[in-house]
N, C-alpha and C positions, 0 to 999 in steps of 0.2 A: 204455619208450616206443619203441614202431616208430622207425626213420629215415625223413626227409622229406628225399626227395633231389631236387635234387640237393646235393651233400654239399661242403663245402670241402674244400681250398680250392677255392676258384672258379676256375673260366677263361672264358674271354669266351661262351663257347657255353652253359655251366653260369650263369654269372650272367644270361645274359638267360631263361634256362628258369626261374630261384630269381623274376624281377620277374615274369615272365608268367603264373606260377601263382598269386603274389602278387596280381597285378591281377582273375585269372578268382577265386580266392577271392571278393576282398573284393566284385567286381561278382555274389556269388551275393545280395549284403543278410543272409546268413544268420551270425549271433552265432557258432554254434555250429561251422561249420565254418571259421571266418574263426580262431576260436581255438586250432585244431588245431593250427597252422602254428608257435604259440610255447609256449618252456617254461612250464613250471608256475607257473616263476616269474618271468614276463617282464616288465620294466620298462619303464616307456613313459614318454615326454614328447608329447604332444597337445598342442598349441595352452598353453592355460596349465594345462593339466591332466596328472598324475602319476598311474600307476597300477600296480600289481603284480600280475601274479597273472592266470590264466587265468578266473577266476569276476568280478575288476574288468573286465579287456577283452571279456566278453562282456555285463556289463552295460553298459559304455560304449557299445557297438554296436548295441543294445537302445535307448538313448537316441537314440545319432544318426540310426538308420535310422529311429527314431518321426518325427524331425523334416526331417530331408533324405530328401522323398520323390522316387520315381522318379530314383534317385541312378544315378548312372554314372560311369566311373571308366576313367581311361589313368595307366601308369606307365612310366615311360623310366627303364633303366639309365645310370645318368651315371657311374659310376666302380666299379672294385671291386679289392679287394685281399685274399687269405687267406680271410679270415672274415669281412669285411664288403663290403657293398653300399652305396652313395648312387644312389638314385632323384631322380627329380622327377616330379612327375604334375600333375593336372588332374584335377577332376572336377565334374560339375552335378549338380545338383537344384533343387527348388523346395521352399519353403515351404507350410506351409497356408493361408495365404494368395495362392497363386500366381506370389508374387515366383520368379523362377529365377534362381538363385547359379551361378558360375564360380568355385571353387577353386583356387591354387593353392600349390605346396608341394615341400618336400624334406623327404626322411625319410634318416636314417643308420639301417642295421641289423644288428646284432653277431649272428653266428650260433654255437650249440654244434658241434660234432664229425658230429653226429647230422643236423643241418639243421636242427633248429628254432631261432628266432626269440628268442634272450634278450633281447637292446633294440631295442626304437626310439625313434626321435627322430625328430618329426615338427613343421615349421615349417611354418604356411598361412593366406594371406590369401584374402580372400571380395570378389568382386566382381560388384555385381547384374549380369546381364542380363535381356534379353529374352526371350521363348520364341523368336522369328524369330532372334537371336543365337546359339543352340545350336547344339554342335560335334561333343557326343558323344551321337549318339543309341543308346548299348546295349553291349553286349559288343564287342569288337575282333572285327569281320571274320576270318574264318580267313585268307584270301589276305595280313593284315595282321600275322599273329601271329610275335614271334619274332624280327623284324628289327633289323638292330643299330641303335645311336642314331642318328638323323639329326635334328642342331643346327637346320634348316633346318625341319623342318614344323612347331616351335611359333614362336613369338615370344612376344614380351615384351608383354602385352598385349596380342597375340597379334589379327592381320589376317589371318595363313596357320593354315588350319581344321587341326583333328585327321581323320584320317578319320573320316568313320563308319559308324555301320551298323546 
């Protein structure tokens, strides 16, 4: 297996490039390149769901992108140490139904040597909105990419917007 760098341990520079590639991934919708990122044999906690294994998280992503459509997606480096990462993100979609969801969540993620992705753990609650309520309309702005945490542009509940773009 290639290395997916950038490589532990981390440093504050390296850990916000490991979440940012992380986030352009996952905002591709695509199973298959979202999977690259973790080992063969990578362990996941999802919501209430347990998975193993690079053919479980590309079926998993296969389900959710069926159903969180025109999905979009922010993740903020919240802390890092050695070989792992704690994010928190944000992300919407809607239903086929048209309802639109605000997600939110923390993931913890244990990295190999190599860079790829052995666990995560991922905690997330769903909170309807509006379509007029949305925050993140698309991929993070370039002007936007890359920047250290700032505690300040989310809230809790959140009144103060994500950028967007």
């Amino acid at each position: 297996m290639e290395p997916r760098p950038p490589l532990p341990p981390f440093t504050l520079e390296t850990a916000l490039a490991k979440v940012q590639a992380a986030e352009d991934a996952w905002n591709t919708r695509e199973p298959e390149v979202v999977a690259l990122g973790y080992t063969e044999d990578s362990a996941w906690r999802n919501r209430d769901r347990f998975l193993t294994g690079r053919p479980a998280i590309v079926e998993f992503l296969r389900e959710k992108w069926a159903r969180e459509l025109d999905y979009a997606l922010r993740k903020e480096l919240w802390s890092y140490h050695e070989h792992r990462i704690a994010v928190r993100f944000q992300y919407e979609c809607h239903d086929a139904g048209g309802q639109w969801w605000r997600s939110y969540g923390n993931e913890l993620w244990e990295f190999t040597p190599d860079g790829l992705m052995a666990r995560r753990e991922a905690s997330i609650n769903d909170v309807p909105i509006t379509e007029a309520e949305r925050r993140i309309q698309g991929p993070r702005p370039a002007e936007l990419r890359g920047a250290p945490p700032s505690p300040h542009v989310w809230t809790i509940g959140g009144a103060a917007g994500l950028a967007t773009g």
